[in-house]
C-alpha positions in Angstrom: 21.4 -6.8 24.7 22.3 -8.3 21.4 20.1 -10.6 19.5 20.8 -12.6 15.8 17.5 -12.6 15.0 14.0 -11.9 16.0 11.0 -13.9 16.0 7.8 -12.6 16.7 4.6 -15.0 17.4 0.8 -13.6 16.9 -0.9 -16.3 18.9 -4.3 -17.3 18.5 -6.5 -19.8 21.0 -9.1 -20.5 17.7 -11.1 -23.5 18.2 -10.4 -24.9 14.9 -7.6 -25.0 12.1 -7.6 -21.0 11.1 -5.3 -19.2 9.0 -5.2 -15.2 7.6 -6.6 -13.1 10.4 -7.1 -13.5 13.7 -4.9 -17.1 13.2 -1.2 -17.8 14.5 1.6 -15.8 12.4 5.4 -15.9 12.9 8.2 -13.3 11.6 11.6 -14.0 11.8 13.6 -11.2 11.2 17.4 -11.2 10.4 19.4 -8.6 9.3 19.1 -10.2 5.8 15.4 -9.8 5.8 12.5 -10.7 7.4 9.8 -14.1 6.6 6.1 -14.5 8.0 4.5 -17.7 8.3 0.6 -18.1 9.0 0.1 -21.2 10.6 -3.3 -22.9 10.9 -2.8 -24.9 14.4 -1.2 -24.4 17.4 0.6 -27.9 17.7 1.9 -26.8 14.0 3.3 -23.3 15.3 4.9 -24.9 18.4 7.0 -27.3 15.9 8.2 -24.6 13.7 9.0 -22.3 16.6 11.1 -25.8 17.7 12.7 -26.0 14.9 13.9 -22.1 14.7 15.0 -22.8 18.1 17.3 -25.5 16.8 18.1 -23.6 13.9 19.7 -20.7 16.2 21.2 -23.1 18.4 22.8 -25.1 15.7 24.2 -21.9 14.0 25.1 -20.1 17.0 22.9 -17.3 16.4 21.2 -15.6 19.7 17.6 -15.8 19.0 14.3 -13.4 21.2 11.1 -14.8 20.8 8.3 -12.8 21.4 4.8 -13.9 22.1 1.7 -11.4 22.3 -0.3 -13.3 25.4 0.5 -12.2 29.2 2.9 -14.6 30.6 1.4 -13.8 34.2 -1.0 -13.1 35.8 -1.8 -10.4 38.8 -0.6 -11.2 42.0 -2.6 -13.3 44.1 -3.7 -16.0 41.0 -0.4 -18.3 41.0 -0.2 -18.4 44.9 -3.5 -19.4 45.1 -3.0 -22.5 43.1 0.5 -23.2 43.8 2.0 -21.4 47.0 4.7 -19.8 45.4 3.9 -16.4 43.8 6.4 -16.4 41.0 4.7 -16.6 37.6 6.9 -19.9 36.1 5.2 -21.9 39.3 1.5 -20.8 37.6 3.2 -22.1 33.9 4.1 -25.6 35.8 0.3 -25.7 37.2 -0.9 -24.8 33.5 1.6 -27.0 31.5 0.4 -30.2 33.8 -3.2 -29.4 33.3 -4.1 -28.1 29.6 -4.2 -29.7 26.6 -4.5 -29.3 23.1 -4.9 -31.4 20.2 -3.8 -31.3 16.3 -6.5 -29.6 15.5 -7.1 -26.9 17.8 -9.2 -28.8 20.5 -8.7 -27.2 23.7 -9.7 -27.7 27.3 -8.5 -24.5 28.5 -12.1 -23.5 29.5 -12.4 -26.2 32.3 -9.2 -25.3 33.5 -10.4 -21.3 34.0 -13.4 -22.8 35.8 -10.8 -25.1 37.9 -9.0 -22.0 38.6 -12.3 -19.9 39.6 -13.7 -22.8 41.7 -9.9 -22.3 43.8 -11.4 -18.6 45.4 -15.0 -17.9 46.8 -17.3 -16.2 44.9 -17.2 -17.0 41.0 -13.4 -16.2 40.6 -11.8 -13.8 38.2 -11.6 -16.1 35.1 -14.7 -14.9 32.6 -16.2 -15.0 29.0 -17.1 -17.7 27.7 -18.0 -17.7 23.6 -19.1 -21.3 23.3 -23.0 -22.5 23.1 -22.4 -25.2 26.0 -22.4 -24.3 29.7 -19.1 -24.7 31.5 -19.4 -24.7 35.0 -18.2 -22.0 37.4 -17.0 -20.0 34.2 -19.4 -17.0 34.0 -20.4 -15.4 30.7 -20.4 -11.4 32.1 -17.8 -10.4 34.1 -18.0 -10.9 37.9 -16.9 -9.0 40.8 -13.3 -9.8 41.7 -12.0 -11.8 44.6 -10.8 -9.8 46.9 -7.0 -8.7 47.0 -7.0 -9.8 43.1 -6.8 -6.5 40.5 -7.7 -6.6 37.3 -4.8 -5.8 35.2 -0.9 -6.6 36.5 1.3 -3.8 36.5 2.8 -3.9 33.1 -0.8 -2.9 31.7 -1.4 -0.1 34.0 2.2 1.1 32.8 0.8 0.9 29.3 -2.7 2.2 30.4 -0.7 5.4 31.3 1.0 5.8 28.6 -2.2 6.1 26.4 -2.1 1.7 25.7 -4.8 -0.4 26.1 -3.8 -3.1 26.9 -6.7 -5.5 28.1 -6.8 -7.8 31.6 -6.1 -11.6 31.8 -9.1 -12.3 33.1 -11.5 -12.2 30.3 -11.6 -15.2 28.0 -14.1 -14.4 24.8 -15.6 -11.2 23.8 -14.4 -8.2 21.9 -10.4 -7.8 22.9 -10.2 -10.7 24.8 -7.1 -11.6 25.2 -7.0 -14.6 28.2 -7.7 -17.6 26.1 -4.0 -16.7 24.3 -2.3 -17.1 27.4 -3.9 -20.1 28.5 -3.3 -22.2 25.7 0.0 -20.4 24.5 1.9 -21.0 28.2 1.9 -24.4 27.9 3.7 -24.5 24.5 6.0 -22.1 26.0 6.7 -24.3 29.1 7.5 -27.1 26.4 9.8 -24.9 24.5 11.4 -24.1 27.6 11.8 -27.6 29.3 13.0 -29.0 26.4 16.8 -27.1 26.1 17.0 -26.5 30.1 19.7 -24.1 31.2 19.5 -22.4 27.7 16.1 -21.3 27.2 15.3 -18.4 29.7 11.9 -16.3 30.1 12.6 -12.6 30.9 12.0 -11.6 33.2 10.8 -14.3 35.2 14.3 -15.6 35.5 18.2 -14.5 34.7 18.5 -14.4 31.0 21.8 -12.7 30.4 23.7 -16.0 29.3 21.0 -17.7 27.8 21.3 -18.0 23.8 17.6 -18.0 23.5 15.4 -15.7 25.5 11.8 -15.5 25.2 10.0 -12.1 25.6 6.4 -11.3 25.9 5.1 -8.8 23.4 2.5 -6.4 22.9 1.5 -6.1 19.0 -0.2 -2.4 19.5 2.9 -0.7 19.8 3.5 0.6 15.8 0.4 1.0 14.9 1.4 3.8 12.1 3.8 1.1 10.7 1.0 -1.4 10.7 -1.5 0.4 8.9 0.9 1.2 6.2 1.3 -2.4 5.4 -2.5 -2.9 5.8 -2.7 -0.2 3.4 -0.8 -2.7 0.8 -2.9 -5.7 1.3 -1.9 -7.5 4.1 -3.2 -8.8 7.1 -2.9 -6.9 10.0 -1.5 -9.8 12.3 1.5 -10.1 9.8 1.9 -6.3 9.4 1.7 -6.6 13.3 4.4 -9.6 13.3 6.6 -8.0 10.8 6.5 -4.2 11.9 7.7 -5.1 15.5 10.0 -8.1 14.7 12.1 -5.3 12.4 11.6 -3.3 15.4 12.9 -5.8 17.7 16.3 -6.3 15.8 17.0 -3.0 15.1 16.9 -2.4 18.9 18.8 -5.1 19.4 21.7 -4.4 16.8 21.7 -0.4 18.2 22.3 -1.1 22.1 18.0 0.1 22.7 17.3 -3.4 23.8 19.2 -3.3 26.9 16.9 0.0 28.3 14.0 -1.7 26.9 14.4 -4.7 29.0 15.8 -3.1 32.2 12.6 -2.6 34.1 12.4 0.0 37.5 10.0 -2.5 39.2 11.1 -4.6 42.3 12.2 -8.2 41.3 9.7 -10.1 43.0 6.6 -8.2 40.9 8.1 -8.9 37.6 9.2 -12.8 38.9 5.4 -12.9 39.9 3.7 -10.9 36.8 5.8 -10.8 34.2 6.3 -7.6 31.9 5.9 -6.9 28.0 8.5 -5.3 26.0 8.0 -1.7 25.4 5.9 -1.5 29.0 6.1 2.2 30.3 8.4 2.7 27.5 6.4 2.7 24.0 7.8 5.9 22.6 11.7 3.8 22.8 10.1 1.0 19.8 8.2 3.8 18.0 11.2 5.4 17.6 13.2 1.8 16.4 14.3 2.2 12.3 10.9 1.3 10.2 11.2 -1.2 7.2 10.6 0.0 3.9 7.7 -1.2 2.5 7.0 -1.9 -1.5 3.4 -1.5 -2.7 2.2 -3.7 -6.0 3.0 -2.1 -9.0 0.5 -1.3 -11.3 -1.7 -3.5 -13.7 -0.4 -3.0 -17.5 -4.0 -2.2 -18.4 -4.3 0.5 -15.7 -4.7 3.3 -18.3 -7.0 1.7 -20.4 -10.1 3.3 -21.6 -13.5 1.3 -22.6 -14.1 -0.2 -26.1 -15.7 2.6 -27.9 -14.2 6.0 -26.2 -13.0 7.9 -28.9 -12.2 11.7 -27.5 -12.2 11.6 -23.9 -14.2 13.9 -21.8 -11.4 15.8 -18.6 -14.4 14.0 -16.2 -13.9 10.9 -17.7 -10.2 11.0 -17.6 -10.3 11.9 -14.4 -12.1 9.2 -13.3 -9.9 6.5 -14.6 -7.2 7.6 -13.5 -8.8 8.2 -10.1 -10.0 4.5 -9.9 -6.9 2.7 -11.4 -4.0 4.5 -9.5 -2.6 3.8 -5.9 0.4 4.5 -4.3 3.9 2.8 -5.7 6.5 4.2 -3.4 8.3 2.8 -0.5 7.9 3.7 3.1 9.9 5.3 5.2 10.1 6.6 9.0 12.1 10.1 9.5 12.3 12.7 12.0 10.2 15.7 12.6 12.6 17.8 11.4 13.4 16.3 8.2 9.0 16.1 7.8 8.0 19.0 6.5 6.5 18.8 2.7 6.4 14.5 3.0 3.5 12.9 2.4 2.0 10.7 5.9 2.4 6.7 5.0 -0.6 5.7 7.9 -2.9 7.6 10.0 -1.2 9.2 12.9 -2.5 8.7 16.6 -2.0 10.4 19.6 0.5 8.6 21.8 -0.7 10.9 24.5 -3.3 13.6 25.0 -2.7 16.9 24.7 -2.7 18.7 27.1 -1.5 15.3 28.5 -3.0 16.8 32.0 -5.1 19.3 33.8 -3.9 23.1 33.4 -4.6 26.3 33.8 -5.0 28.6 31.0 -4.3 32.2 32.7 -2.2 33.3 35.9 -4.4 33.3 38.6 -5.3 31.3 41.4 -6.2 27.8 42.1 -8.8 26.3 44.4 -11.2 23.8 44.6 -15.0 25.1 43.2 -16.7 23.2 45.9 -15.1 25.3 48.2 -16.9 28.7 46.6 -20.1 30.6 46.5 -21.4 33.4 45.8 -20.3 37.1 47.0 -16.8 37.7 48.6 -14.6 34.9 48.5 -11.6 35.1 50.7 -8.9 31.9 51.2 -5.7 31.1 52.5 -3.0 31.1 50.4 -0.8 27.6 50.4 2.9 28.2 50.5 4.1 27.5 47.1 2.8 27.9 43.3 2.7 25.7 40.5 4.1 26.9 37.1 4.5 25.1 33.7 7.4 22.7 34.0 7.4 23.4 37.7 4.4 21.3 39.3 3.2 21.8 42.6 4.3 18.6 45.0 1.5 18.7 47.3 -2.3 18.7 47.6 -4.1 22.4 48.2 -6.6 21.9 51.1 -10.0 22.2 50.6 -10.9 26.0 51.1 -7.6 27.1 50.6 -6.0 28.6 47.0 -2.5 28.7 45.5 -0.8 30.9 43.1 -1.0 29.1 39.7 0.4 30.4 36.1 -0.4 29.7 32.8 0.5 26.2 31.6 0.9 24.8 35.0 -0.5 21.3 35.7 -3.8 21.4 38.1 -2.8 20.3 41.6 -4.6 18.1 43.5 -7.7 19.5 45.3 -7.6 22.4 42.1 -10.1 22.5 39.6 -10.9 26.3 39.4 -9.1 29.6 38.3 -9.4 32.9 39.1 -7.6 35.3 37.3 -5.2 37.2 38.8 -6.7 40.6 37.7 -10.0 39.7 39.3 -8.0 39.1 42.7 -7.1 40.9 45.6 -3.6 39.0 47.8 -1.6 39.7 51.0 1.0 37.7 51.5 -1.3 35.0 52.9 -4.5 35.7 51.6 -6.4 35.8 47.9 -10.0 37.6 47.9 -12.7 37.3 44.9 -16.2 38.0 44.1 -18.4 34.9 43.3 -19.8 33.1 42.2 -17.5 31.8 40.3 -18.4 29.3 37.3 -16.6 25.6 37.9 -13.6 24.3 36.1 -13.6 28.3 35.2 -10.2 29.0 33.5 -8.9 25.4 33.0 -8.0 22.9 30.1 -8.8 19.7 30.7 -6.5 16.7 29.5 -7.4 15.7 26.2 -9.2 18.7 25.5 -7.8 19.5 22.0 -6.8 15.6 21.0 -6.8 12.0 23.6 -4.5 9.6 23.9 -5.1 7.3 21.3 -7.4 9.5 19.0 -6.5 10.3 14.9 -4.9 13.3 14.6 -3.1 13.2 11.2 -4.4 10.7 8.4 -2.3 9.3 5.8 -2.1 11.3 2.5 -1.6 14.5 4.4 1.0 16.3 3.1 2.7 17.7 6.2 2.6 21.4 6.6 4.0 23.3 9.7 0.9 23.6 11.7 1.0 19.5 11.0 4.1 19.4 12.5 3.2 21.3 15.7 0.6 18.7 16.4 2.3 16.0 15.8 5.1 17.1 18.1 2.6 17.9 20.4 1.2 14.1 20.4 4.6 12.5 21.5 4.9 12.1 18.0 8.8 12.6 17.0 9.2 10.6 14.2 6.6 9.6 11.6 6.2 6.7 8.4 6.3 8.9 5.2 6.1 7.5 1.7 9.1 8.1 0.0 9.3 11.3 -2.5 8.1 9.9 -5.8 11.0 10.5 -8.4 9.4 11.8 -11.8 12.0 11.7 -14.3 11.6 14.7 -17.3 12.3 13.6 -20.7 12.6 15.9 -23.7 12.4 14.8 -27.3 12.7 16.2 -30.9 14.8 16.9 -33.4 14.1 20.5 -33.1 14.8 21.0 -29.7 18.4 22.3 -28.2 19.5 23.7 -25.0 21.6 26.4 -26.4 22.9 28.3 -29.6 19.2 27.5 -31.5 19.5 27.5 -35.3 16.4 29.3 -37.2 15.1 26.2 -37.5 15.5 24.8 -34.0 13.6 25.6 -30.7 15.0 25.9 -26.8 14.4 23.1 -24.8 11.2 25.4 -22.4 9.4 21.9 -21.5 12.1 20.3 -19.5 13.1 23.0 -16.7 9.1 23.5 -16.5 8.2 20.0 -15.9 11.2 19.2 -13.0 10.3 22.5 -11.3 6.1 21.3 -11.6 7.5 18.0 -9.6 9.5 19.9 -7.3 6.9 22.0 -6.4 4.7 18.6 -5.9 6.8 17.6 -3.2 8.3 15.1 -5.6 11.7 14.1 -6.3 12.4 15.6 -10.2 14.7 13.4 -12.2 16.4 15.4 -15.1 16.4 12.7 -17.9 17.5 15.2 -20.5 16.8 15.2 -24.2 16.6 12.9 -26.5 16.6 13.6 -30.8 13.4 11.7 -32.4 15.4 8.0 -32.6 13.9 4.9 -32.1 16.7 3.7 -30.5 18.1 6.6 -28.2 14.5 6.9 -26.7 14.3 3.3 -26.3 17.8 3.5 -24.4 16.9 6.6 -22.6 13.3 5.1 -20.9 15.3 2.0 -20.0 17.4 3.6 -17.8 14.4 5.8 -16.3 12.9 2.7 -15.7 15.6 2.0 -12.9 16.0 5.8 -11.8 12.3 6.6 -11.5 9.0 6.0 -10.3 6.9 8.0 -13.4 8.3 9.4 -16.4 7.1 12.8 -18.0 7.8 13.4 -21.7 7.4 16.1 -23.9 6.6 15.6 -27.2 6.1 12.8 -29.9 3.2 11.8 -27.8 0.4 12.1 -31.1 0.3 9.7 -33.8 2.3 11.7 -36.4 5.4 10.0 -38.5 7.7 11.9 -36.2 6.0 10.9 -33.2 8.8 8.2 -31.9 7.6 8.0 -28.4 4.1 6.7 -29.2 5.2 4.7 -31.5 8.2 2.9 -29.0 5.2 3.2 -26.2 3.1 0.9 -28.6 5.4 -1.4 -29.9 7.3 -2.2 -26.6 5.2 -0.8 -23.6 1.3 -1.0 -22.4 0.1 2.3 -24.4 -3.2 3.6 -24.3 -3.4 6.7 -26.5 -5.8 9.5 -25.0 -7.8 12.3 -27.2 -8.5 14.2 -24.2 -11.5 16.6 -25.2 -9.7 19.5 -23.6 -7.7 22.7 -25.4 -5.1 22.9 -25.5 -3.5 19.6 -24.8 -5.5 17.0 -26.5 -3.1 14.4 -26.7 -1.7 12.0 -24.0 0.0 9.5 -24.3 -0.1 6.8 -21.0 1.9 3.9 -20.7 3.9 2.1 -18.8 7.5 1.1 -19.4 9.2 -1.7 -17.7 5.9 -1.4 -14.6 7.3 2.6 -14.8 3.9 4.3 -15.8 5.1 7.0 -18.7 2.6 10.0 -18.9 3.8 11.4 -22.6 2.6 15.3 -22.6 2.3 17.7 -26.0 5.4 19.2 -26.7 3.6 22.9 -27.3 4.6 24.1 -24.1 1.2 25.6 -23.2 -0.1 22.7 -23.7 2.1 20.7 -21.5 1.8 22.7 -18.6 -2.3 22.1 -18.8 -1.8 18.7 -19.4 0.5 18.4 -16.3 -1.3 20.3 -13.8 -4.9 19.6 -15.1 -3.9 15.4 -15.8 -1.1 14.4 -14.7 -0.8 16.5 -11.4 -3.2 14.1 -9.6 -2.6 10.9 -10.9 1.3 11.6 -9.3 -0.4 12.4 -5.9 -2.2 9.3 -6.0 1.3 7.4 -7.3 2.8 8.9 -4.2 0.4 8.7 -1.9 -0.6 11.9 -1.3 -4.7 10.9 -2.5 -6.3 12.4 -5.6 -5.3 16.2 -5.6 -8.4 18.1 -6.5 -7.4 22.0 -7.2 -9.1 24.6 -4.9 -10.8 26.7 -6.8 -12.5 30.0 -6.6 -15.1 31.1 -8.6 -15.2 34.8 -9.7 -16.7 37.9 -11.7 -14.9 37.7 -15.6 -13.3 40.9 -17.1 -13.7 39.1 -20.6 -16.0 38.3 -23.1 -16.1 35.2 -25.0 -18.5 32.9 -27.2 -17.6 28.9 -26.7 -18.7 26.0 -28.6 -19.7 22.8 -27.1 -17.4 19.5 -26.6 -14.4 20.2 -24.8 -13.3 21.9 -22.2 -11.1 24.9 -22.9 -8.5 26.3 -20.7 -7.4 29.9 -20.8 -4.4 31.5 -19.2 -5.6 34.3 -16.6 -5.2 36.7 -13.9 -6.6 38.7 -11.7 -7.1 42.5 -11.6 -6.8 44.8 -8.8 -10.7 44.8 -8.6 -11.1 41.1 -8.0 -12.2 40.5 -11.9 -10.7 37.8 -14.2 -8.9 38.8 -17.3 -7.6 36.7 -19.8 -4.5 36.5 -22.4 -4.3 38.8 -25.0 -4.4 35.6 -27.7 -5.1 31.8 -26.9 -2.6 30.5 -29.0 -0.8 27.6 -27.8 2.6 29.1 -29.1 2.2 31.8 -26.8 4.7 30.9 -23.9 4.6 34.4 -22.4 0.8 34.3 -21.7 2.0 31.7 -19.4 4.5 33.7 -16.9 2.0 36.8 -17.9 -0.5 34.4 -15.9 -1.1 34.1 -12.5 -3.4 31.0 -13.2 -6.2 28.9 -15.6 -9.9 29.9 -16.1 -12.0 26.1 -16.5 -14.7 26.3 -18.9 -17.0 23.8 -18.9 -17.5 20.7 -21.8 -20.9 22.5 -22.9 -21.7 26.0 -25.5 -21.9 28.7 -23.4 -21.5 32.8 -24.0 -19.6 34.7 -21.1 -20.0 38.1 -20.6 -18.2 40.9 -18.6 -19.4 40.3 -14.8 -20.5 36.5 -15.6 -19.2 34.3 -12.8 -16.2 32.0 -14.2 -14.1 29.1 -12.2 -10.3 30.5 -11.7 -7.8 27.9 -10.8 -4.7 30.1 -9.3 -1.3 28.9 -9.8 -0.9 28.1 -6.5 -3.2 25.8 -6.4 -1.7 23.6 -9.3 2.0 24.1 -8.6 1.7 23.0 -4.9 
């Protein structure tokens, strides 16, 4: 079924003008974008949502609007009051009866009560969260009339597909959820009677023709999405608004609409209850195209350090960074098999338990424990067996057994397994000894993760074992955030890529750095090299600025005459020059270019590589969401001796020996290149003097913690 545009309505039953959360928000999406309004009353909200009814019909455009409030009730409720059970008889009853004023005063209270007084007992209606009385509208919840249920169909679908969606009949309270429908069926009624014969309600009534359709909703649906965009700042009822609108239309403009809104339930339930899109059927609008979403870029003065710091302690650094830096790249949602090695965009939650039921663990035999005791145990066997993917139909009798194997779903009247090598079988028979402990050789659903629990969290960076969960969870696709693309930038004079003069150097900076982002799950961006002019540099980082999300550059970054890229950083960017207290690699040169933060790294190679994986390794992660990446390290016995002084923390290229000891590079010069491929990681020594002897525990930071 093919819509123009989308609008999705987060209605609110407030007592009072409201706006931000918990208040009325409407999304419109289009395939030119999407616009959310927050709307502080409800006679405001059913004006616009007039006048983007007009708007579509005036343009031609086919229009859904989707409200998130039940627009019926369970069977039993709209007879009662009107003698027909279809659900649009209960919205004539309401529109006639409840009113609401300009700002926000409602009698929709009196009319529960009205309702309640029309069974015996005190009626289904509950909650009420002002200080006054209103009469025959209980506070608690009551007991039910009878032949009334608490939730219609359309929840229980959503109920069993791990939902939780809540019941009509509460009013206040913690996920109440009846005042919305009260007060937004009316406006919907209005709506509807005021373009008859081209307004139609699915599925309460044929809506095939009709240019606009409304639709109810539930908001819960893309919760992953959602968080993402809470993550960014905004409110979750317009991340909620937004995320399904976008949803909505995408489903509408690829053909998934139509199975969306072709419900296997009999005509006259979903006349007399209604249904929400996505009912029974989540996993179809989890799977719908996500938006991309844009975080804030980051404040010019994110890098700078406090009056006064002159050489900045690695802690320190650190720290700043650490406070200062969020994520900058776009969301997106892929597949599971495209997954592996992206970083999560929002938490990840079971859409259903796994197991999702009741199985056994080992091949053996099924009964019921109650059925048991202790000493020989010796049942009928039930014609059949249930296997995994093959369940068995029927109910085993109490005191009988059936053949079960591993995996298989529990049958009714099973809760107990035997295994099959602690059995003796005929044909007909099983015999055991007892006792026999209950639920003996069984998962139970949920047991490793429920429906609904946090299985992944966003940061994670998915490994394989992540992916097996996930898949596990009903998860098949999942919001990443978009690889961050570092761009690599060499400069100097001196530097060439081929046929070196005796007074020029190869370019060894620029192939480390792009494989360092590779290996960080990032996107590398070769930006190439650049001679020390003003000009070419300036050229060059302008069009990074449109190609990347960081920059890392290699040389120029001290305060020297042919330092051009701190100079150009200073004079056109938001520099702030860094003396970290750290050898080697004392200076750094942070800045941003154009809102593109530029990280400018030593140009001894030695010291670039400590800079990167030491500074600028984590302050990435954080840029692309991964969270601050904190090296696992492992502290061990030295193979070395050596005398330090205090005030900065020193670095030293090492490895380890076949004994499980820590040697270190032959020389500590910075020119040495080889000591780093000789390497197989970094000793840390701490800020302060210290004297390490042969034996003396040291902190070893392998490789493979800082290129990964």
């Amino acid at each position: 079924m093919s819509f123009d545009r989308v609008i999705v309505v987060d209605w609110s039953a407030a007592g009072k003008p409201t706006t931000q959360k918990d208040s009325i928000w409407i999304a419109c999406a289009t395939p030119q974008g999407t616009q959310a309004e927050n709307i502080a009353t409800r006679h405001a909200a059913e004006a616009r949502l007039a006048t983007h009814i007009a708007e579509a019909l005036g343009s031609g455009a086919r229009l859904l609007l989707a409200c998130d409030f039940a627009f019926g009730a369970p069977r039993g409720l709209a007879e009662r009051l009107t003698g027909s059970p279809k659900a649009l008889a209960l919205w004539d009853w309401l529109a006639a009866r409840i009113t609401d004023t300009p700002q926000n005063g409602t009698n929709y209270r009196a009319i529960a009560a009205e309702m309640n007084r029309h069974f015996p007992g005190e009626g289904p209606f509950w909650g009420n969260g002002q200080k006054l009385e209103t009469a025959d509208l209980p506070r608690t919840k009551p007991a039910l009339p009878k032949g009334i249920s608490p939730f219609r169909r359309a929840e229980t679908a959503g109920h069993e597909n791990g939902l939780q969606p809540k019941t009509l009949w509460q009013l206040a309270g913690a996920g109440a959820v009846g005042a919305q429908s009260l007060t937004g069926i009316p406006m919907l009624h209005r709506l509807r009677a005021a373009h008859p014969g081209v307004v139609a309600v699915w599925p309460l009534e044929p809506h095939a023709a009709a240019p606009v359709v409304i639709a109810e909703a539930y908001l819960s649906l893309l919760k992953p999405e959602v968080a993402a965009l809470v993550a960014t700042g905004m409110t979750p009822d317009e991340a909620q608004t937004r995320t399904h609108a976008e949803a909505f239309l995408a489903m509408a403009q690829n053909g998934g609409l139509d199975a969306l809104m072709t419900i296997a339930e009999p005509t006259d339930l979903l006349e007399a209850e209604g249904w929400y899109l996505g009912a029974g059927n989540a996993a179809a609008v989890t799977a719908a195209p996500a938006p991309a979403l844009t975080p804030p870029r980051l404040r010019n003065d994110c890098f700078a350090m406090p009056q006064g710091v002159d050489w900045v302690p690695v802690d320190t650094a650190l720290t700043r960074l650490r406070e200062t830096l969020h994520p900058i790249t776009t969301t997106e949602t892929i597949s599971l098999a495209q997954a592996l090695g992206r970083v999560l965009a929002a938490d990840m939650t079971a859409a259903r338990a796994n197991p999702s039921q009741a199985n056994s663990a080992v091949d053996g035999y099924g009964f019921a424990h109650a059925s048991t005791g202790a000493g020989l145990c010796q049942m009928p066997l039930v014609q059949g067996r249930a296997a995994a993917g093959q369940p068995f139909a029927g109910a085993v009798p109490h005191g009988q057994a059936i053949r079960i194997l591993t995996g298989a779903i529990l049958p009714e009247g099973v809760d107990t397994v035997v295994l099959e090598e602690d059995c003796a079988t005929t044909a007909r028979h099983v015999a055991f000894d007892g006792p026999i402990k209950p639920r003996a050789n069984t998962r139970r659903a949920g047991e490793d993760i429920g429906a609904g629990d946090t299985a992944l969290r966003a940061g994670q960076k998915l490994r394989p074992p992540d992916l097996a969960l996930l898949a596990a969870i009903g998860r098949a696709s999942v919001p990443v955030y978009r690889r961050l693309r570092v761009g690599v930038l060499s400069t100097g004079d001196e530097i060439v890529s081929q046929n070196a003069a005796p007074h020029q150097i190869y370019d060894a900076n620029r192939p480390m750095l792009l494989a360092l982002a590779q290996g960080w799950g990032m996107k590398p961006v070769d930006l190439g090299h650049c001679p020390d002019d003003t000009a070419l540099i300036r050229d060059r980082l302008n069009r990074a600025a449109t190609q990347c999300d960081a920059i890392l550059t290699s040389g120029g970054a001290s305060a020297g005459d042919e330092d051009h890229v701190s100079r150009l950083l200073s004079a056109e960017g938001a520099l702030s020059s860094w003396r970290i207290a750290m050898k080697p690699g004392r200076p750094l040169a942070l800045a941003l270019w154009q809102g593109v933060p530029v990280f400018g790294l030593p140009g001894n190679p030695v010291a670039a590589l400590t800079c990167a994986v030491i500074l600028a390794r984590p302050a990435l992660a954080a840029l692309s969401g991964a969270g601050w990446a904190i090296p696992q390290a492992m502290t061990l016995p030295a193979a070395f001796a050596k005398s330090k002084k205090a005030g900065r923390r020193e670095y030293l290229r090492a490895r380890l020996t076949a004994e499980g000891r820590v040697e270190v590079f032959a020389s500590e010069g910075s020119g040495r290149i080889s000591g780093l491929s000789w390497a197989e990681g970094l000793v840390e020594l701490p800020d302060h003097a210290l004297t390490i002897q042969p034996g003396d525990p040291v902190r070893f930071l392998p490789y493979a913690a800082l290129f990964d």
